[in-house]
C-alpha positions in Angstrom: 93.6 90.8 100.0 91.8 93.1 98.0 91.0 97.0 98.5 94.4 98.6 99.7 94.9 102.0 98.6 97.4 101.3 95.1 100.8 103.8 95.1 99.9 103.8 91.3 96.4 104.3 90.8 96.9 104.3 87.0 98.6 100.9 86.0 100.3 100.1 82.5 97.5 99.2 80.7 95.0 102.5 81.2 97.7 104.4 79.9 97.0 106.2 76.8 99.0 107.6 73.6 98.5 110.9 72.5 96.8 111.8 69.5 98.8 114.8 68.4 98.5 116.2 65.2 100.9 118.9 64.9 99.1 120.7 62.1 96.0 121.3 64.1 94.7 124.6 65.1 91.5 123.9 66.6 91.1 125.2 69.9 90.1 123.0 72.6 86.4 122.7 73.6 87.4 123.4 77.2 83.9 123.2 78.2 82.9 119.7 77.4 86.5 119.0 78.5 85.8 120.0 81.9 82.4 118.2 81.6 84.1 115.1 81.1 86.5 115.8 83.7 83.7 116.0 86.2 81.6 112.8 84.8 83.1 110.9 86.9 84.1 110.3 90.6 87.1 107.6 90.1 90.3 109.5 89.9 91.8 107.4 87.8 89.6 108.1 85.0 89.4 111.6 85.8 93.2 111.9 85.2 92.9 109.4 81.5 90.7 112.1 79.8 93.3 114.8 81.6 96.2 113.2 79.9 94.4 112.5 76.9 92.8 115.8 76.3 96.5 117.8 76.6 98.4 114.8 74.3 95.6 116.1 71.5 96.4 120.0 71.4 99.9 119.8 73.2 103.4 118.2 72.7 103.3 115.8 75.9 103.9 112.2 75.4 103.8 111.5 79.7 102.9 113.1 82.7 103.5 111.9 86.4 101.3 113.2 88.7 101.7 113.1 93.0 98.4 114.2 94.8 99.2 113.6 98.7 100.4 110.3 98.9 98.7 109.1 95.6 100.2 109.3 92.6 98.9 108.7 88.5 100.8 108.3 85.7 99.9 108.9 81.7 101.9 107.9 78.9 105.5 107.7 78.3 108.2 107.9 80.8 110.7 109.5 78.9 110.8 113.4 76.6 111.8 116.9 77.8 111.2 117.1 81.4 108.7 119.9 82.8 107.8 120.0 86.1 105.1 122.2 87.8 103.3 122.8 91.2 99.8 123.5 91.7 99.1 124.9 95.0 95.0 124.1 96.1 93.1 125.8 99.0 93.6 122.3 100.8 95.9 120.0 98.6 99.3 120.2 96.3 99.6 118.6 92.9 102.8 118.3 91.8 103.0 117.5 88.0 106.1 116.4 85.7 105.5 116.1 82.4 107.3 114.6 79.4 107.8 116.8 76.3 108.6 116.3 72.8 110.1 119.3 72.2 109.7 122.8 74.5 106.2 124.4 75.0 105.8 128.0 73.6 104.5 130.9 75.8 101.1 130.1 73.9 101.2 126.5 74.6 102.5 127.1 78.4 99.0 129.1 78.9 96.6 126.3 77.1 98.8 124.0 79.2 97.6 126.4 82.8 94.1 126.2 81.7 94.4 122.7 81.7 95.8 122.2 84.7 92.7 124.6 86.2 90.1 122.6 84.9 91.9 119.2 86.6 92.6 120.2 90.0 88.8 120.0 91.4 87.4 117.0 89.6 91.1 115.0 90.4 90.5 116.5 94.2 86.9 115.4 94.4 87.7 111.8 92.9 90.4 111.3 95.9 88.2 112.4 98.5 85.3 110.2 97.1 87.4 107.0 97.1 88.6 107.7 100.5 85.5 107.9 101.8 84.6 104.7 99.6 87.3 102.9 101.7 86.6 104.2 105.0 82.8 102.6 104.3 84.3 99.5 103.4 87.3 98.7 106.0 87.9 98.7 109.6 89.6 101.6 111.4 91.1 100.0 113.9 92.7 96.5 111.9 92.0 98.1 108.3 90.6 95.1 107.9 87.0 94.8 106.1 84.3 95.7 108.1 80.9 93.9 108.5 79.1 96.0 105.3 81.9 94.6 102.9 82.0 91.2 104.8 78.1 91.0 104.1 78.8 92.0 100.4 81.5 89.7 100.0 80.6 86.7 101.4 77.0 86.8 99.4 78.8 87.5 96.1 81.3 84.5 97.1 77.9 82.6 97.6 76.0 83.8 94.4 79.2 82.7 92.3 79.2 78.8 94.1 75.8 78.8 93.1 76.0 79.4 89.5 78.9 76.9 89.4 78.3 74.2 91.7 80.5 72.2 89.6 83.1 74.1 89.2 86.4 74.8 91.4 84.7 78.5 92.0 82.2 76.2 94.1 85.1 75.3 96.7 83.8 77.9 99.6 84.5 78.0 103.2 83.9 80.7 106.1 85.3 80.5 108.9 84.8 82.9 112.7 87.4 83.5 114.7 86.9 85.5 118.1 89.8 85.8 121.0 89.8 83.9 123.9 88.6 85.5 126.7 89.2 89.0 125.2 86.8 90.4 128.1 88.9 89.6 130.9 92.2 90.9 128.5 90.4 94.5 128.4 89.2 94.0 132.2 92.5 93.7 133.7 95.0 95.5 131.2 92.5 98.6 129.7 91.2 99.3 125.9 93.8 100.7 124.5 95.8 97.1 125.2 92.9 95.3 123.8 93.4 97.4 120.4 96.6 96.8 120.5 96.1 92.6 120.5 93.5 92.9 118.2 95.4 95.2 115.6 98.1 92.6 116.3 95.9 89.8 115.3 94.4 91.3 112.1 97.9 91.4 111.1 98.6 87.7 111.6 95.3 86.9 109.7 96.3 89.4 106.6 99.9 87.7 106.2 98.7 83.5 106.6 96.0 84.0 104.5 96.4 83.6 100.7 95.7 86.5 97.9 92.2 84.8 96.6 91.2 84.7 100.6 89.8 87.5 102.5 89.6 88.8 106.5 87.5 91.3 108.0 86.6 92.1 111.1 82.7 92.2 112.3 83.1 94.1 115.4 84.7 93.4 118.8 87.0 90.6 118.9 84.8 89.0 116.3 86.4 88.2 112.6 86.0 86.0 109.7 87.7 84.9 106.6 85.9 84.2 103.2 88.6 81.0 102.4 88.6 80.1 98.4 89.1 76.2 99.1 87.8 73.2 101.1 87.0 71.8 104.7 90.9 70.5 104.6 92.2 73.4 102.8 90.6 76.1 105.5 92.0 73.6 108.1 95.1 74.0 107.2 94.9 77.6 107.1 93.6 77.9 110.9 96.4 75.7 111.8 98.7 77.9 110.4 96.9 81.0 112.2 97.3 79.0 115.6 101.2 78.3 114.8 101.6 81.8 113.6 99.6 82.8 116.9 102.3 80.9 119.1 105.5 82.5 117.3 104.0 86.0 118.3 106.0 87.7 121.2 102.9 89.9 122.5 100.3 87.0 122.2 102.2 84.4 123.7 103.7 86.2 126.8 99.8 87.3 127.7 98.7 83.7 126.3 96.3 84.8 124.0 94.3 82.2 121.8 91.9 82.0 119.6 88.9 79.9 118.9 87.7 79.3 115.0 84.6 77.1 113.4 84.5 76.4 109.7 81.6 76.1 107.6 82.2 75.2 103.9 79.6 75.5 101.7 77.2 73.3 100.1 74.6 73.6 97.1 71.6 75.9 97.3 73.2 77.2 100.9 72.5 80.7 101.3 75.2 83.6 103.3 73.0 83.3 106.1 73.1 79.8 106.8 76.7 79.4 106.1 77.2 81.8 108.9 75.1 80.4 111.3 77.0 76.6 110.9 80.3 78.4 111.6 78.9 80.0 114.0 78.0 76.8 115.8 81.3 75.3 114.8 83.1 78.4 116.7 81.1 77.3 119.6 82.2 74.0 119.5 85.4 74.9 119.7 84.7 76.6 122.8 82.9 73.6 124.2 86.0 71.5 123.3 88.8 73.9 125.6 89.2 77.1 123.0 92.3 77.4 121.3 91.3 75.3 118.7 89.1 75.3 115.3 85.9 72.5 114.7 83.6 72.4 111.8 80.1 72.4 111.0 81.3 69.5 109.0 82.6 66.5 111.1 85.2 65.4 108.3 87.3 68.5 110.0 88.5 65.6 112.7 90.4 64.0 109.6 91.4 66.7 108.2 92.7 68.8 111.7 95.2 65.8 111.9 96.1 66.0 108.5 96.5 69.9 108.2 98.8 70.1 111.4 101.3 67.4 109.4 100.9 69.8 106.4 101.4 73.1 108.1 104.4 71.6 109.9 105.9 70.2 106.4 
């Protein structure tokens, strides 16, 4: 899945060289460095033209940097070590920076002004992709929520229909939605209902493949945007109902769930591909629950087929 918070925001191949000349004696602009600091809200590029800006007018070759729990990384891993703390009104930036040879008192103060004009922008940039994710995912299953389902699933859609001819046109949705989960929160409280449906978001993140996605909608309601076919996606729900049955929690309360597929076809839009899962889901429920049908009606092949699959 995508859109989990990365332990390195700043991977190999953003990181720059510096362009230290040695001979130079041109003071920095810090002005229109600070203006480019604060052109922009993703952290990661805030901290590129950071570690770029001090690799032109000072001798660092690296610098590791931990904000909270995040942390960036610029250039090289190895050179004099020099580690420093910045201390905000609300946050702590500890620095280490690589050296090719020791900073002078002169250079140690260019090297604070630096720092001063990083700290805010850097700050901001977190605080902005934060709230970017919190718009994006679920609190409760950290799961995507319904805005970045709708997003998804019509960019999914939009790329089927430029290449209907293509692999990239192999789409399926599926909705899941617990069994009985009002009668589970009836007789055992909310907080135990969270609990089975943080427990199920969990199954769903670890069955389903990278190029898939799940999100939750609301209530016990989910979906997963499946980059394959009717008999792929039905092998996938198989595996959610065995995975479903090897859980401790879920199978001493006997929870199930129900699931309909939809895959797509040319010219269908987001909206209508919900609606036929939608209708598959409740055929499922027509047929007993615990179980998955499809819009399509070559799912009854491929159910048979994708239980001996998932079962090897």
């Amino acid at each position: 899945m995508d859109f989990g918070l990365a332990t390195e925001l700043y991977p190999e191949e953003y990181r720059y060289q510096p362009d230290l000349d040695a001979s130079a004696q041109i003071s920095p602009d810090l002005l229109q460095i600070l203006q480019k600091l604060h052109s922009s809200l993703d952290p990661r590029t805030v901290f590129a033209c950071f570690g770029k800006s001090i690799g032109q007018y000072l001798p660092i070759q690296g610098v590791h940097l931990q904000l909270d729990e995040q942390m960036f990384h610029w250039g090289r891993h190895h050179g004099i070590s020099l580690k420093r703390i910045i201390d905000n009104a609300t946050s702590r930036l500890s620095i280490h920076y690589r050296l090719m040879q020791p900073l002078t008192q002169s250079q140690i103060k260019l090297l604070t002004q630096f720092e001063n004009l990083l700290t805010q922008p850097l700050i901001n940039g977190v605080k902005f992709q934060s709230m970017s994710q919190q718009a994006m995912f679920d609190s409760l299953t950290s799961l995507g929520n319904r805005h970045y389902y709708d997003l998804s699933l019509n960019k999914a859609v939009a790329k089927s229909n430029r290449y209907p001819d293509k692999d990239a046109s192999q789409l399926s949705l599926v909705i899941l939605d617990l069994d009985n989960f009002k009668t589970l929160n009836d007789n055992f409280g909310h907080s135990f209902g969270d609990k089975v449906l943080k427990v199920f978001a969990n199954i769903l993140s670890e069955v389903i493949r990278d190029s898939d996605s799940a999100f939750r909608l609301g209530g016990d309601e989910f979906a997963l945007i499946v980059n394959g076919d009717s008999l792929a996606t039905s092998i996938l729900c198989t595996r959610i109902q065995l995975a479903i049955k090897a859980n401790a929690l879920l199978k001493d309360y006997q929870i199930t769930t129900s699931m309909g597929i939809a895959t797509w076809e040319s010219a269908l839009k987001a909206e209508q591909l919900y609606d036929r899962a939608d209708i598959a889901l409740y055929q499922a429920k027509a047929a007993g629950r615990d179980c998955f049908d499809s819009f399509d009606s070559q799912v009854k092949v491929d159910q048979q087929r994708s239980l001996n699959l998932a079962n090897g």
